[in-house]
N, C-alpha and C positions, 0 to 999 in steps of 0.2 A: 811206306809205299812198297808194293810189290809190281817187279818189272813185268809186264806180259810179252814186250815184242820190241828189239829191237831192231833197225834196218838201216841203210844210207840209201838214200837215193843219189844217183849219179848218172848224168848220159843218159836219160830216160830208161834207166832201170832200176832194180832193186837189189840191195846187196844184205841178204839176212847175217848179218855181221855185225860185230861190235866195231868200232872205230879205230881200237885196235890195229884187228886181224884185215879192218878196209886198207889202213894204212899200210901195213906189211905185201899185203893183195897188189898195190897199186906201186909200192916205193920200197921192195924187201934191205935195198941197199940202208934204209933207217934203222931198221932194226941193231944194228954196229956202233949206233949216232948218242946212245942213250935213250931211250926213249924209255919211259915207265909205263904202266898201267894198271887199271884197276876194275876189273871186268865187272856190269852189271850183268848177273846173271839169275835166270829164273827162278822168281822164289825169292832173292837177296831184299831183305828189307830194310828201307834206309829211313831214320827217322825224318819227322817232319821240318825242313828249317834249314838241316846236314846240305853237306853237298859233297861230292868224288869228283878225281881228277880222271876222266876214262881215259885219257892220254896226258901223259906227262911227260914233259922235254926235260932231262937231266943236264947234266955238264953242257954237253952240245945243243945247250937248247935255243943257245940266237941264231946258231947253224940251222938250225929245221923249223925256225919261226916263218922264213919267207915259203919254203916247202910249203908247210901248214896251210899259211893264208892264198897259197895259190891253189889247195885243193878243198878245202872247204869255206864254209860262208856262214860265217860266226855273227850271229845278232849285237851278242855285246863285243864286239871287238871295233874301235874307232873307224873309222873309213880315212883318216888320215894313217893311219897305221896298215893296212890297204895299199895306201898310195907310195907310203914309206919306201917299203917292202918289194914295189911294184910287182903287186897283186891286185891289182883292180881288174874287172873286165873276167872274161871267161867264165865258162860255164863252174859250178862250185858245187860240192857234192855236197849232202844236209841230212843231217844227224838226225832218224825220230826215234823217239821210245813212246811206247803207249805202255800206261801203266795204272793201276787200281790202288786208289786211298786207302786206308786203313778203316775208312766207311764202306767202301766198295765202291764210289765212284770213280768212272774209268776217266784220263786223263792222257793227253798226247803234248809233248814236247819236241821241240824243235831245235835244232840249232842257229837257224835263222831268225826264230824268235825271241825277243822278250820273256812273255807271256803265255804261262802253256793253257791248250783248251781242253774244255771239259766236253766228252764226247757221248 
């Protein structure tokens, strides 16, 4: 897979950022907390199947779990874990990457989704 574009949408905008630098943008005081990353970036090809962590919670990572869930809106993450957390409700910012198979068909992923589409 090669990345072509990645963005968050948040607040009815658009933030051409990785999840990251959204994260640091929104909540710099994380940055201190542990936080790992692992930048998709243009060009970086990831085999088919693999998967990256774009943000990773280190030591402090139950510390910056309810954070998390209160700022984005995770497809595979429980909705009891949500509720946990009390992160239910409010608006959630959502992770896309559009990106090209190693066929060349283009593909966009979400983080609200499942299932990503073929575009």
């Amino acid at each position: 897979m090669g990345r072509d574009e990645v963005h968050v949408r948040y607040q009815g905008r658009d933030f051409t950022s990785d999840p990251f630098d959204f994260i640091l943008a929104q909540r710099p005081d994380m940055a201190k907390m542990g936080l790992g990353v692992d930048k998709v970036q243009t060009g970086r090809l990831i085999p088919a199947g693999a998967t990256i962590l774009m943000v990773e919670f280190g030591a402090g990572g139950q510390k910056l779990l309810p954070d998390a869930l209160r700022l984005f809106k995770l497809a595979d993450v429980p909705r009891a874990k949500y509720t946990t957390y009390g992160a239910v409700g409010g608006e959630k910012a959502v992770i896309e990457i559009t990106y090209k198979s190693g066929y060349g068909d283009r593909w966009r992923v979400r983080s609200d989704r499942i299932v990503p589409e073929k575009l």
